[in-house]
C-alpha positions as CSV (number, residue, x, y, z in Angstrom):
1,X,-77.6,-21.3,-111.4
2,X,-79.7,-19.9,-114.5
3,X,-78.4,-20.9,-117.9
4,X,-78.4,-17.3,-119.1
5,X,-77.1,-15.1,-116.4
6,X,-77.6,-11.7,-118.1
7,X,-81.2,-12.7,-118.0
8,X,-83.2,-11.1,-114.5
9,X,-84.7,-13.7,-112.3
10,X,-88.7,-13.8,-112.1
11,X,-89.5,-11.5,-109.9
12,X,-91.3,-13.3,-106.4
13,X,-94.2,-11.0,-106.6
14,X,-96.9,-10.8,-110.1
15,X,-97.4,-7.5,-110.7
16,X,-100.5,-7.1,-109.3
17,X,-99.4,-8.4,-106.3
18,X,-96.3,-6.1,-106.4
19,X,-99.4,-3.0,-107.0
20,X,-100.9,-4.2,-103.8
21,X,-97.7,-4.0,-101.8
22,X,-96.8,-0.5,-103.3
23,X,-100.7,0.8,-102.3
24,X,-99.7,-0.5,-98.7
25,X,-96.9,1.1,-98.2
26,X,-98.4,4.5,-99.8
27,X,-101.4,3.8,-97.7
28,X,-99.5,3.5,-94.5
29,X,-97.6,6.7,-94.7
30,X,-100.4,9.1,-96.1
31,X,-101.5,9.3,-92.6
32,X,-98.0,9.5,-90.7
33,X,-94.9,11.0,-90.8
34,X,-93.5,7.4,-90.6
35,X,-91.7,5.4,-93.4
36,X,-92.2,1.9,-94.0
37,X,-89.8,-0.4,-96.8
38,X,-90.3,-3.9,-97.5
39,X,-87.2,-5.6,-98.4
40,X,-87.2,-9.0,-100.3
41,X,-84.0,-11.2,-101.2
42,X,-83.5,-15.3,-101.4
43,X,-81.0,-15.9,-98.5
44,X,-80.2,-14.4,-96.0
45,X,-76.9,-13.8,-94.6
46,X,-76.9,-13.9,-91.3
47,X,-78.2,-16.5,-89.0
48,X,-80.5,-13.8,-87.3
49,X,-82.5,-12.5,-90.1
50,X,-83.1,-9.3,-87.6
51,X,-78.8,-8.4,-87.4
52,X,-79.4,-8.9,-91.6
53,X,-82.5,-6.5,-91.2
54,X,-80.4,-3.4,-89.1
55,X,-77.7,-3.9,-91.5
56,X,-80.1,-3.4,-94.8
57,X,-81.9,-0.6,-92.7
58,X,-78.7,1.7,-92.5
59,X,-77.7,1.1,-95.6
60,X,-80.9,2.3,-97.2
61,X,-80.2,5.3,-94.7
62,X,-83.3,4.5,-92.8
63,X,-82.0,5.8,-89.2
64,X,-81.5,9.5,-91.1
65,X,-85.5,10.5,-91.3
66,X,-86.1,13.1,-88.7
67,X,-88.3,11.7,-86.1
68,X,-86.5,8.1,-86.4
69,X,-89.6,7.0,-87.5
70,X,-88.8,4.4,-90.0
71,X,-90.0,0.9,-90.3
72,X,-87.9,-2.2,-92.2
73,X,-90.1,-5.2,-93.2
74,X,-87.6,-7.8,-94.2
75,X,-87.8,-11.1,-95.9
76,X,-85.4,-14.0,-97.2
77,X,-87.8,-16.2,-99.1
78,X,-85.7,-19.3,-99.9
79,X,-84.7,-19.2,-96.3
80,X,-87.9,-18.6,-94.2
81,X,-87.2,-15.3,-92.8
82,X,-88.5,-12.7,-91.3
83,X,-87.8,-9.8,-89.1
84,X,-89.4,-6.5,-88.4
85,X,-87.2,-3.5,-87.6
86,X,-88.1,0.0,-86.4
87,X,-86.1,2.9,-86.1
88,X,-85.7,4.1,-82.1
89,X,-88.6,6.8,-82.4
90,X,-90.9,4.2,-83.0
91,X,-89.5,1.3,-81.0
92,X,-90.1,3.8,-78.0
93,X,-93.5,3.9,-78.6
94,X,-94.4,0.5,-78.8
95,X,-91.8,-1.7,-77.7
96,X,-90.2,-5.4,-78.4
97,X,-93.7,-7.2,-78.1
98,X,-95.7,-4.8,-80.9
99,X,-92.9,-6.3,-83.0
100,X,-93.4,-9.9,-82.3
101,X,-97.0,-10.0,-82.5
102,X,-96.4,-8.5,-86.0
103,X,-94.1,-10.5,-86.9
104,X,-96.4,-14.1,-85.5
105,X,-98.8,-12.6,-87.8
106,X,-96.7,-12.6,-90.5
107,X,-95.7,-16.0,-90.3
108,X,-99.3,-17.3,-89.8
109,X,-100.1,-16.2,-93.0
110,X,-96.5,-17.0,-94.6
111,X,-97.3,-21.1,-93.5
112,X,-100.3,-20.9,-95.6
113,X,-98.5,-19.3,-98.8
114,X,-100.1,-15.9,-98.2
115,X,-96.6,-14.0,-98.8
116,X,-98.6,-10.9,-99.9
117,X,-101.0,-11.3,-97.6
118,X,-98.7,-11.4,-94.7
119,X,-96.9,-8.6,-95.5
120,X,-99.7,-6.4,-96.2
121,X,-101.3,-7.0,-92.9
122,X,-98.1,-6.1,-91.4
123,X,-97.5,-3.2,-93.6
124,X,-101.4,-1.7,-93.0
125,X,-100.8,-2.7,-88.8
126,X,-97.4,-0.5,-88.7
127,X,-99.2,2.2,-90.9
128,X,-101.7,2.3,-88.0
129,X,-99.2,2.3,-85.4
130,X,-97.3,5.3,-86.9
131,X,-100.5,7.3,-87.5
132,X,-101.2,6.9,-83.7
133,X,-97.3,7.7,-82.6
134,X,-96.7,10.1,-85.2
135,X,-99.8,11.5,-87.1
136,X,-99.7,13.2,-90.6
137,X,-99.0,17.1,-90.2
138,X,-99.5,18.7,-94.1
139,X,-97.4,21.7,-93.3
140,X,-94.2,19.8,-92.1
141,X,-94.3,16.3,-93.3
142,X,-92.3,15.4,-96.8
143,X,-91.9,11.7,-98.2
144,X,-88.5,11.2,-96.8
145,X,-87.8,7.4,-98.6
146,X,-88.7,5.9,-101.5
147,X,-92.3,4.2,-101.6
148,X,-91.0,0.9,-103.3
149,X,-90.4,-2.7,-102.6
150,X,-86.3,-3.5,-102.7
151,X,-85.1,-6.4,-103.9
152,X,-81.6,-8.1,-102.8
153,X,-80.4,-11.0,-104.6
């Protein structure tokens, strides 16, 4: 509990770090269709972090982008959490064990305190794996999410 509520929590992230995350994401859809968030809270409410990971996905309408294309990183940092969730488009493509490599990678460097790090790796490796699926086309492709980091409580 904070002594002064109305004041806003440190954010997990310095801002450089939190640049670095943003020039990932940016990074990773310049070259696809794709969409990739990273969403960051303290706890999660589930005890499957990847049933709290589809739920955050459709409610930041990620299963509306046309070619079902987007890509949820999700992380509770106070309880250890991680899951990776793609949208069907993309899940087609490369299946359940693209997603748990990823995700191993993620908590390799998570155990050695590399929490930006870990998720850039992951964010650059999906970027790849969307360019491949679902390469950038200039005359059809729009931005169809927000290019930002969400935070939860």
């Amino acid at each position: 509990m904070r002594l002064f509520p109305w004041q806003k929590p440190k954010s997990f992230f310095t801002p450089e770090e939190t640049e670095a995350l943003l020039d990932a994401i940016r990074n990773a859809e310049h070259r696809t269709s794709g969409e990739v968030r990273v969403f960051v809270e303290s706890h999660c409410r589930f005890v499957d972090p990847l049933d709290r990971g589809v739920e955050i996905f459709k409610q930041l309408k990620m299963d509306q982008t046309a070619d079902r294309n987007a890509v949820l990183v999700y992380v509770a940092i106070k309880d250890h959490q991680l899951a990776i969730y793609g949208d069907e488009g993309i899940h087609k493509k490369v299946g359940n064990e693209y997603w748990n490599v990823e995700l191993q990678k993620m908590v390799r460097e998570f155990n050695r305190k590399n929490y930006t790090e870990g998720i850039k790796k992951v964010v650059d490796d999906i970027g790849e794996a969307l360019c491949t699926h679902f390469p950038y086309n200039s005359g059809t492709d729009k931005n169809e999410l927000p290019d930002d980091i969400v935070f939860g409580r």
